[in-house]
VOBA-1610 file (N, C-alpha, C; in pm, whole numbers, padded with zeros to 5 digits, always signed):
BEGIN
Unk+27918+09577+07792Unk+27830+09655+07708Unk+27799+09786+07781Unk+27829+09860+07727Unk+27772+10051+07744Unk+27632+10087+07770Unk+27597+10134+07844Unk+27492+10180+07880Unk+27403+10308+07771Unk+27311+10300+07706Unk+27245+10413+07587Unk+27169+10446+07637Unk+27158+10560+07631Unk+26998+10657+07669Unk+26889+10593+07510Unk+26788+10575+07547Unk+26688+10528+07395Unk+26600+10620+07404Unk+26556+10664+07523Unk+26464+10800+07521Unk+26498+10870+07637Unk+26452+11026+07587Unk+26482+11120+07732Unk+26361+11252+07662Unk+26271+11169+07737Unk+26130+11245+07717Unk+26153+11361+07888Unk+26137+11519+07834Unk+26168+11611+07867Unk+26061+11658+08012Unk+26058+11680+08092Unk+25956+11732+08176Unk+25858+11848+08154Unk+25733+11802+08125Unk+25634+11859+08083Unk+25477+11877+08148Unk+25423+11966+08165Unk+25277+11919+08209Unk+25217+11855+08107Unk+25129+11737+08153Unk+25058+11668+08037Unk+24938+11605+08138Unk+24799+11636+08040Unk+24677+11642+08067Unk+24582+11528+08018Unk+24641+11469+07889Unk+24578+11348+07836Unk+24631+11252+07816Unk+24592+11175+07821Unk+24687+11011+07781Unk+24790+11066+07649Unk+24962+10994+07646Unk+24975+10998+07529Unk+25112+10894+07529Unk+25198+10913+07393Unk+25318+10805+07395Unk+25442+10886+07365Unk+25560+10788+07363Unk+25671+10853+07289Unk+25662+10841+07167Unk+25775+10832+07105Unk+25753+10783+06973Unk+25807+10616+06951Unk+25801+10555+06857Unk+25871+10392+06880Unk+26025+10418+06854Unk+26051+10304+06947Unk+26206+10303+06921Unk+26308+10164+06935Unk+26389+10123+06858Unk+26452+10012+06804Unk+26509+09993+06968Unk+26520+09839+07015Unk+26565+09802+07159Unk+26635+09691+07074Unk+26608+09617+06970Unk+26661+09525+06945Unk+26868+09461+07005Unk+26946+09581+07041Unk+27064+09555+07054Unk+27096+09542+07196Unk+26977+09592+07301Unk+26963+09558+07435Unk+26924+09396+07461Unk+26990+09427+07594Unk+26956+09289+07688Unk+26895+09343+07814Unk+26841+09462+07847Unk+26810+09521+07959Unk+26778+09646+07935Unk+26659+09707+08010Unk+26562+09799+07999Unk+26613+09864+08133Unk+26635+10025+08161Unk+26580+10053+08301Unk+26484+10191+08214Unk+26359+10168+08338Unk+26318+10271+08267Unk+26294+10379+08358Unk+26286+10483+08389Unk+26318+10604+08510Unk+26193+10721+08496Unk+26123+10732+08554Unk+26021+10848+08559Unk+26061+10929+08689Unk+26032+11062+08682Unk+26040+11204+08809Unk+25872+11268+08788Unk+25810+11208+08862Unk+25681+11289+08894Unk+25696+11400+08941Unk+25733+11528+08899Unk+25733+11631+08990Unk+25597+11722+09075Unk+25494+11677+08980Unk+25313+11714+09042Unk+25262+11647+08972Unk+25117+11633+09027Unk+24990+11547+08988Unk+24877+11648+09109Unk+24764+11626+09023Unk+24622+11658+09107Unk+24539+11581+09054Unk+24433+11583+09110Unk+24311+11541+09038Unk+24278+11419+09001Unk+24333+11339+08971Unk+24339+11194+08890Unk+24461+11115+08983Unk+24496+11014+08855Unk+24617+10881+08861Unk+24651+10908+08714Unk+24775+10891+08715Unk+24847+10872+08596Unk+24899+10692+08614Unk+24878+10672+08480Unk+24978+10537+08448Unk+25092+10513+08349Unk+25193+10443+08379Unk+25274+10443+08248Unk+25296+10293+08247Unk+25323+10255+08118Unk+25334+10160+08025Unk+25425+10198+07920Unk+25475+10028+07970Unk+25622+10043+07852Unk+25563+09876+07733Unk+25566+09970+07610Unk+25470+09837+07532Unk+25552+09786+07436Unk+25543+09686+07386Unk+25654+09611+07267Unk+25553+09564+07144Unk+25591+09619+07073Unk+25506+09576+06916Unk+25518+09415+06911Unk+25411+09386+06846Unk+25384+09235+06807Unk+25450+09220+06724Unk+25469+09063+06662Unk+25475+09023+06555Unk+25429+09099+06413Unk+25291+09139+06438Unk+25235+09157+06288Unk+25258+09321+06290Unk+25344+09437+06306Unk+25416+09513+06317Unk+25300+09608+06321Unk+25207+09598+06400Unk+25111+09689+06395Unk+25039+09707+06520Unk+25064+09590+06624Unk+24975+09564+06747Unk+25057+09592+06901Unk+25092+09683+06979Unk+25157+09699+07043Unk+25075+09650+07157Unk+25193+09561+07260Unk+25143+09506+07396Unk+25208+09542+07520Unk+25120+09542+07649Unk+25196+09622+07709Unk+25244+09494+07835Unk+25404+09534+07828Unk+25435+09448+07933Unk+25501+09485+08047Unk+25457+09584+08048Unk+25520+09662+08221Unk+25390+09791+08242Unk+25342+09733+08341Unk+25273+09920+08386Unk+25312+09922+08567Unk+25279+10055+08569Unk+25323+10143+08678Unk+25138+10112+08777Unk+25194+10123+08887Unk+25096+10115+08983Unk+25023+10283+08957Unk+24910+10328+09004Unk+24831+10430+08978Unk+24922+10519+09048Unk+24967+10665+09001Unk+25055+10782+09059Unk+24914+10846+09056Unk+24950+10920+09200Unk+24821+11023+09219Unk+24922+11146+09240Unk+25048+11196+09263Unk+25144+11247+09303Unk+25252+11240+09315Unk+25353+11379+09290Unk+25531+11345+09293Unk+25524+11204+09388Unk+25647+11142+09254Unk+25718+11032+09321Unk+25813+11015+09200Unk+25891+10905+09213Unk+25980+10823+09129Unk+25955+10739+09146Unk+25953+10671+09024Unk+25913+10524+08957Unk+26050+10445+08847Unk+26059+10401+08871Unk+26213+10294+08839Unk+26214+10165+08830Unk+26243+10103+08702Unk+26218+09926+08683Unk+26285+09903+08634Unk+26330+09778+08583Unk+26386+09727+08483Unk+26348+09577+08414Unk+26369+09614+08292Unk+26265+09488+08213Unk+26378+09375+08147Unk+26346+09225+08130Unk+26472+09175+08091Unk+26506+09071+08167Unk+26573+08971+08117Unk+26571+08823+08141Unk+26674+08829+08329Unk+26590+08743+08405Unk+26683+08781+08509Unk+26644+08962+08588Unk+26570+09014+08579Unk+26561+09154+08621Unk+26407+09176+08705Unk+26380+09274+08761Unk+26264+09322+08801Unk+26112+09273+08736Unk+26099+09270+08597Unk+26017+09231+08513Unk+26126+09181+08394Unk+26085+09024+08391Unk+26159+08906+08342Unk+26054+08882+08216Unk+26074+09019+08165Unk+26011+08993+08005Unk+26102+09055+07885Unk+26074+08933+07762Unk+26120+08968+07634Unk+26049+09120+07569Unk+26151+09249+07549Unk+26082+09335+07512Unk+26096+09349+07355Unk+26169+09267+07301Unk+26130+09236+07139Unk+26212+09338+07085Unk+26198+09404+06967Unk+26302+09479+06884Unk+26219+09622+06871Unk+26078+09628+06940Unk+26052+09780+06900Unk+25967+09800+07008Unk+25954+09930+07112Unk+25920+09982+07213Unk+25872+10086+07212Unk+25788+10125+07291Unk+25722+10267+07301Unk+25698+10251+07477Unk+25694+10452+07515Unk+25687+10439+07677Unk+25517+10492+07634Unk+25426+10496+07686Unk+25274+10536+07689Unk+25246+10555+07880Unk+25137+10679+07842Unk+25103+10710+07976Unk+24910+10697+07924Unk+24866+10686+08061Unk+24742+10738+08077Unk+24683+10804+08179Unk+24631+10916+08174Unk+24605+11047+08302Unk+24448+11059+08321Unk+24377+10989+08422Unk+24251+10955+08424Unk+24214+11114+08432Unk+24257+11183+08519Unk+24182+11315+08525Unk+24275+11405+08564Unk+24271+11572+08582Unk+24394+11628+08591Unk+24510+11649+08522Unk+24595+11697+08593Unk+24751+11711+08540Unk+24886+11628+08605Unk+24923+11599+08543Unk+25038+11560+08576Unk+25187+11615+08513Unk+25280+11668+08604Unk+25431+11687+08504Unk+25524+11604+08567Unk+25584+11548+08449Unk+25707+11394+08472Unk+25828+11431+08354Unk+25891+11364+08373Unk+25957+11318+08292Unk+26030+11201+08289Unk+26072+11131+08171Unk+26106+11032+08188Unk+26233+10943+08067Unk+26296+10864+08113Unk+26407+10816+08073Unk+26405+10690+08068Unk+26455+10595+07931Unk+26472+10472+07940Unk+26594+10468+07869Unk+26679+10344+07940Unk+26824+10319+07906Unk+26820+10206+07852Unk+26932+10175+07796Unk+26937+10012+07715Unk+27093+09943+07746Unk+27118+09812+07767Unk+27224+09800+07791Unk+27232+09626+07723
//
C-alpha cells in the first residue's frame, strides 16, 4: 500500500486554538502525523489528533502532543501495532491549542 498525504496544513503564525478541517482515514491502516515548530513564545501549544464518534457529531481525542513551549519536531504514528495502538475510525481532524502567545508550525499527516 502507497503512502497519501491526507493533510498538509501550511506554516503559519497562529495565536488561538484551532483545527483542520475533517478528513476521511477510513482506507488507512496507519497514521504518521509530522509537525515543524519553527517559533513559539509566551505560552505551550498542544496538538491533538481526534476521531469522530459514532453519533457523527462528537469528536475524541486520541493522541496529544506533550506541551511545546518552542521550535521542535513532533512525529507519531497512530495504528494497530505502532507508537499509539489506537483505532482512528473513518473520520479525523488534527486540532491545536495555544495557551498564550504565538506559535508558527506546520504540519502533515500521512495515511498508509
Amino acid at each position: 500500500m502507497s503512502a497519501t498525504t491526507i493533510l498538509n496544513l501550511a506554516s503559519a503564525v497562529r495565536t488561538t486554538n484551532g483545527e483542520s478541517s475533517s478528513f476521511d482515514v477510513s482506507d488507512y491502516v496507519e497514521l504518521a502525523i509530522d509537525t515543524d515548530v519553527t517559533a513559539g513564545s509566551g505560552g505551550t501549544l498542544t496538538l491533538f489528533y481526534d476521531r469522530l464518534g459514532a453519533d457523527d457529531a462528537t469528536y475524541f481525542p486520541i493522541w496529544q502532543s506533550d506541551p511545546i513551549t518552542g521550535a521542535t519536531d513532533v512525529s507519531t504514528s497512530i495504528g494497530a501495532g505502532l507508537a499509539y495502538s489506537q483505532s482512528f475510525a473513518g473520520t479525523g481532524k488534527l486540532r491545536w491549542t495555544i495557551s498564550a502567545g504565538s506559535f508558527t508550525f506546520s504540519a502533515s499527516i500521512i495515511g498508509k
